[in-house]
Backbone as ProteinMPNN parsed JSONL, in Angstrom:
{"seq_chain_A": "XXXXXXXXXXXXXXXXXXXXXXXXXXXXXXXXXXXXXXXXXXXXXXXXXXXXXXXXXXXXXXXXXXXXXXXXXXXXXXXXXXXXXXXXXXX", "coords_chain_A": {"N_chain_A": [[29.158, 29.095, -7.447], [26.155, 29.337, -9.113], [23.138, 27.846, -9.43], [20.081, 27.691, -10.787], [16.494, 26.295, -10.892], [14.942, 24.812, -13.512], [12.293, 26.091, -14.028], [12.142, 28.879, -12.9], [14.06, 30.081, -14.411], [13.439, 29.741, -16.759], [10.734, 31.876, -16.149], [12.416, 34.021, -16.209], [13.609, 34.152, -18.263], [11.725, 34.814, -20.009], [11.49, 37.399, -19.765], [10.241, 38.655, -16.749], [10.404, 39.304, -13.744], [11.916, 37.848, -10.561], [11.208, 38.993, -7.609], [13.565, 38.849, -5.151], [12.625, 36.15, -2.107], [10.324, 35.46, -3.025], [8.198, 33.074, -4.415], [7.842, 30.932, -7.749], [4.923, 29.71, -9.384], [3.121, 26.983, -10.081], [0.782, 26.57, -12.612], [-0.405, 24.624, -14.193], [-0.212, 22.656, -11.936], [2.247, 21.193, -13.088], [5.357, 19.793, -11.835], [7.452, 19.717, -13.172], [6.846, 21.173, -15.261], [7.85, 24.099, -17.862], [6.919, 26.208, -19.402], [6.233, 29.153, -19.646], [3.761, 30.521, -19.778], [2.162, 28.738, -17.925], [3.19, 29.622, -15.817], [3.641, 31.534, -12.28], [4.691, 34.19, -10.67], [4.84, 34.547, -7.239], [4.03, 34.632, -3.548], [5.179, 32.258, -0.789], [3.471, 31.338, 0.938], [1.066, 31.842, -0.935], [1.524, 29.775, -3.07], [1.273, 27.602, -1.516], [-1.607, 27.976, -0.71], [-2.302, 27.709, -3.114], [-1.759, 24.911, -3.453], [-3.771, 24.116, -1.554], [-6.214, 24.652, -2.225], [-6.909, 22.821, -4.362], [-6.296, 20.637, -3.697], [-4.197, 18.979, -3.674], [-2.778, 18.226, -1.511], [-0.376, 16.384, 0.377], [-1.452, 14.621, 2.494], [-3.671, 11.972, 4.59], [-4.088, 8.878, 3.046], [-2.577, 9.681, 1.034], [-0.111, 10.643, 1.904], [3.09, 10.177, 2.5], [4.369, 9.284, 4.38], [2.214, 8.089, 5.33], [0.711, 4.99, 6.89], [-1.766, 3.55, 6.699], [-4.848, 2.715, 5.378], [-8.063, 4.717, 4.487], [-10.033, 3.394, 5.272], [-9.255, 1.122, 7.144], [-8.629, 2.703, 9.196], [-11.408, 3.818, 9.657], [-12.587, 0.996, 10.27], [-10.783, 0.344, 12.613], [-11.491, 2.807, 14.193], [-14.463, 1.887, 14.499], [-13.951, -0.277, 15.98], [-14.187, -3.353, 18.518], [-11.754, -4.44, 19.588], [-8.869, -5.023, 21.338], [-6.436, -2.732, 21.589], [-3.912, -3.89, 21.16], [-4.214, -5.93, 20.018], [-5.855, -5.224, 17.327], [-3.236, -3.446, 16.791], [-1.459, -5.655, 15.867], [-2.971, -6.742, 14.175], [-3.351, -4.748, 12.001], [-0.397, -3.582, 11.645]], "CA_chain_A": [[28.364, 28.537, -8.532], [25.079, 29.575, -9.051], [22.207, 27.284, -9.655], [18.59, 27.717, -10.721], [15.56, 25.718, -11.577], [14.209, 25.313, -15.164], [11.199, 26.546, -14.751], [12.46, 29.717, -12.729], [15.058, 30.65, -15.606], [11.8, 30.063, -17.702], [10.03, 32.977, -15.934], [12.976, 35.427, -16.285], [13.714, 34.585, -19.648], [10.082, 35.43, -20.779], [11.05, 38.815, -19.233], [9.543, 38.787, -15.396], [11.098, 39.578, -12.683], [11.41, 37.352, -9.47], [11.872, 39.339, -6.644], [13.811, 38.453, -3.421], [11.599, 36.121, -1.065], [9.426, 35.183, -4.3], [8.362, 31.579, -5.405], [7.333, 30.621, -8.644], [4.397, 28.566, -8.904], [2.358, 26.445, -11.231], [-0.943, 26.935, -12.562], [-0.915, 23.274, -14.648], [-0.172, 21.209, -11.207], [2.895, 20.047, -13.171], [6.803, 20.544, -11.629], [8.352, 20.001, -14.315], [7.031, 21.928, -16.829], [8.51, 25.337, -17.782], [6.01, 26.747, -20.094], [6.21, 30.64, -18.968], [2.334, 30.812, -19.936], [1.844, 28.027, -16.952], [3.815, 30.104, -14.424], [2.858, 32.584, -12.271], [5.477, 34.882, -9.246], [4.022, 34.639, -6.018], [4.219, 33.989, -2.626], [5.418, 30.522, -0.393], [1.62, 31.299, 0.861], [-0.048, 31.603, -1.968], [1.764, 28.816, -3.47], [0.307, 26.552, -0.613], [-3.284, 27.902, -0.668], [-3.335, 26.68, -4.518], [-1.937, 23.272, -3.605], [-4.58, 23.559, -0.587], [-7.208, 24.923, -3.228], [-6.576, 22.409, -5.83], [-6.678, 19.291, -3.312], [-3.143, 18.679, -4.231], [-1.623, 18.374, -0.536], [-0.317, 15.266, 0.844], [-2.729, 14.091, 3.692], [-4.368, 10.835, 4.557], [-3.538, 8.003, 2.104], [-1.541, 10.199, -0.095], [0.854, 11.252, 2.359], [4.106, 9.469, 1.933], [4.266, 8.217, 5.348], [0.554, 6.538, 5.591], [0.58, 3.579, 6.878], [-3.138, 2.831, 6.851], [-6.164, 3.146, 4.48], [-8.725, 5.284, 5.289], [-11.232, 2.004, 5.285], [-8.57, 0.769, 7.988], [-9.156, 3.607, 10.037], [-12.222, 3.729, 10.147], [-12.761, -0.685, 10.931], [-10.085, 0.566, 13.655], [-12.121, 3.332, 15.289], [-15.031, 0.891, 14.858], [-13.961, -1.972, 16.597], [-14.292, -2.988, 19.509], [-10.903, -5.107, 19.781], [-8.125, -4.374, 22.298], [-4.922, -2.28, 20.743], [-2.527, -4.428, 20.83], [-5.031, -6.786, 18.713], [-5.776, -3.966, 16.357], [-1.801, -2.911, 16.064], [-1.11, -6.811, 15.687], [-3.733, -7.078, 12.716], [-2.857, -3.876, 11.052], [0.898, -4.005, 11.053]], "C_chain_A": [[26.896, 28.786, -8.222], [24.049, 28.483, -9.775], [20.808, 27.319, -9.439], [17.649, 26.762, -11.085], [14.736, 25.77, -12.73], [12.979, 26.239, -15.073], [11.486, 28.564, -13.734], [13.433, 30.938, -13.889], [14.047, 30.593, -16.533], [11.093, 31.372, -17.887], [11.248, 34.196, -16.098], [13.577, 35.571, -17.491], [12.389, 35.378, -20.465], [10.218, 37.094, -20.35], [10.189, 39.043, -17.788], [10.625, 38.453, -14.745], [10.944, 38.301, -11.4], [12.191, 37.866, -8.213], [12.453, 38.885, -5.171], [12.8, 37.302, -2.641], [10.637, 35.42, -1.999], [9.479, 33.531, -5.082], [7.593, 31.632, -6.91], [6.391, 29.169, -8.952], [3.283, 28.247, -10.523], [1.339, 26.156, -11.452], [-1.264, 25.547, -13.146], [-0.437, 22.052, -13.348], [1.427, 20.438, -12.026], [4.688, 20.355, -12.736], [7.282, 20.692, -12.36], [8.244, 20.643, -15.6], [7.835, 23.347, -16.673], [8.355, 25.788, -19.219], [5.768, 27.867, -19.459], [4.402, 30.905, -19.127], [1.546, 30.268, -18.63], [2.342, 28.446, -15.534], [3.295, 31.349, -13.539], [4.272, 32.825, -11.226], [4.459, 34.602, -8.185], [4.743, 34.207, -4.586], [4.308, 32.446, -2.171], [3.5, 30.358, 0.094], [0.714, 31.366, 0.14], [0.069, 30.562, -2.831], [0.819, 27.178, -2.665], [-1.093, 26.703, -0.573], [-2.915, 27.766, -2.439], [-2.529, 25.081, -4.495], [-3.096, 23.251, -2.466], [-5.759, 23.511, -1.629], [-7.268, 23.655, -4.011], [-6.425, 21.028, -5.083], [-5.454, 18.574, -3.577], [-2.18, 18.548, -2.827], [-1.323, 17.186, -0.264], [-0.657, 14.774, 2.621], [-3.399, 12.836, 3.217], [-3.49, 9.719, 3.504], [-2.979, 8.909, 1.396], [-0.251, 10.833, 0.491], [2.092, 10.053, 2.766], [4.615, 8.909, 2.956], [3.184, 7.127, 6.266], [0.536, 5.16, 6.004], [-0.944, 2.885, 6.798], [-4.064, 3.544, 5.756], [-7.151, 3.737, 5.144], [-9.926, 4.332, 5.652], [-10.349, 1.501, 6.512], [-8.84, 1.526, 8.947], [-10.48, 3.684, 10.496], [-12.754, 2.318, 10.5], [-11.975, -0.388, 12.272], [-10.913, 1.268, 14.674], [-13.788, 3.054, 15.586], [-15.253, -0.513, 16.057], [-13.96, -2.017, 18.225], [-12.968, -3.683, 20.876], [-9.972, -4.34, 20.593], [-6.937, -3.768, 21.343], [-4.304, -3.12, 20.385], [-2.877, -5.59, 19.996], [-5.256, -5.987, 17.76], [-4.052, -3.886, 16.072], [-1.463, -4.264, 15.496], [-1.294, -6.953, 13.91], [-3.371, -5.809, 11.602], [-1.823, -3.401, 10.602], [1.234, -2.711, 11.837]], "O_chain_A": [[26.45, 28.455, -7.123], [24.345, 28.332, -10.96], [20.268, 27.09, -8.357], [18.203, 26.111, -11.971], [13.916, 26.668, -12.92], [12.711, 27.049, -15.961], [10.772, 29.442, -14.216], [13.395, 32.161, -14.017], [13.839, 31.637, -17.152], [10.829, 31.946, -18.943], [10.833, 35.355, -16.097], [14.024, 36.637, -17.914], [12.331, 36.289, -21.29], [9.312, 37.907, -20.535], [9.278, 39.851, -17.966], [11.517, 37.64, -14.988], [9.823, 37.804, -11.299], [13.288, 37.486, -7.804], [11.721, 38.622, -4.216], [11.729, 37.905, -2.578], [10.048, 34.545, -1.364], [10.274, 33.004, -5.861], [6.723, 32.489, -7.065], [6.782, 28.006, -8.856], [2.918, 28.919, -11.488], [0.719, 25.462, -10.645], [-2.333, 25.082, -12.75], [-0.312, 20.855, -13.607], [1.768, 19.312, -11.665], [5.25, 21.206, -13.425], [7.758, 21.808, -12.564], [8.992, 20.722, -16.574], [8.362, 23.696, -15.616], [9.25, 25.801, -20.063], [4.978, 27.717, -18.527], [3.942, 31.678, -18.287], [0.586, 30.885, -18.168], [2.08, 27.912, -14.456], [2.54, 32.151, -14.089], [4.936, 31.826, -10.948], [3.267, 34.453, -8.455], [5.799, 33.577, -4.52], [3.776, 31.532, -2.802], [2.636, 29.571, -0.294], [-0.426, 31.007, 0.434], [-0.939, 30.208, -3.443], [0.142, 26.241, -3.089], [-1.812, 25.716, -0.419], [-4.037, 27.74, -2.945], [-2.698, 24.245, -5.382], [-3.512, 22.095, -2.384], [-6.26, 22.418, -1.893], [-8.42, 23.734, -4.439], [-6.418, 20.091, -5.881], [-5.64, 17.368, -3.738], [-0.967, 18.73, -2.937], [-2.21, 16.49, -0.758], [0.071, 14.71, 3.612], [-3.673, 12.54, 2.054], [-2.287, 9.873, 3.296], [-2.975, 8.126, 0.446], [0.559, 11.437, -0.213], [1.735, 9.05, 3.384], [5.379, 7.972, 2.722], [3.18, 6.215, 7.093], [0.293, 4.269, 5.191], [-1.077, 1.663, 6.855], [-3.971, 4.716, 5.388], [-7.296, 3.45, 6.333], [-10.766, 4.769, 6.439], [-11.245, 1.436, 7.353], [-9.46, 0.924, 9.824], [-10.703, 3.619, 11.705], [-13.679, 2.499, 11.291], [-12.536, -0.917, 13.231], [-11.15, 0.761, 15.771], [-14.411, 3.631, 16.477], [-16.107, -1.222, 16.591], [-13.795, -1.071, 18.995], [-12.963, -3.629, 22.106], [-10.114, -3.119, 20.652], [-6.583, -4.425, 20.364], [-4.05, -3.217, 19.184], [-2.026, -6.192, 19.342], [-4.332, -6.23, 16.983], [-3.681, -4.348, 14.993], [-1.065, -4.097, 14.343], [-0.541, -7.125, 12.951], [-3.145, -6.073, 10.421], [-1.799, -2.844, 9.504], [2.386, -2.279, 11.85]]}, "name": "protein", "num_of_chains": 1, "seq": "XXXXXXXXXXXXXXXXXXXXXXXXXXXXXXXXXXXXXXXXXXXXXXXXXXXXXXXXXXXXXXXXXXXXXXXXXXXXXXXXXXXXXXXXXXX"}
């Protein structure tokens, strides 16, 4: 059984090719669309330099295992409290 992703069957219905090795990536930031005008072929590397470009990576507070604010961090590498008072107070 073969299974593809909408917006891949998107780009090869519009007529484009996706060769071997080849991601398909999105110029509106959005996964789920599959608007062939919004798509582009490309590389897994060029896919990542336009989420790096585009500020779209998950780092710092936006990364899905964060436990701390970046205002936390920095009161942390402020302070002048012992660790295990710091880990206490910040969880």
């Amino acid at each position: 059984v073969y299974y593809a992703r909408a917006h891949r069957v998107a780009v090869l219905l519009a007529g484009r090719a996706i060769p071997p090795g080849q991601v398909v990536r999105h110029t509106c930031d959005r996964p789920a669309c599959c608007n062939p005008a919004h798509l582009r072929v490309g590389t897994h590397a060029q896919n990542v330099g336009d989420r790096v470009a585009r500020d779209r990576s998950a780092r710092g507070e936006r990364h899905w295992r964060a436990r701390l604010r970046e205002t936390d961090v920095r009161e942390i590498l402020a302070s002048s409290e012992s660790t295990t008072t710091l880990a206490r107070r910040f969880g």
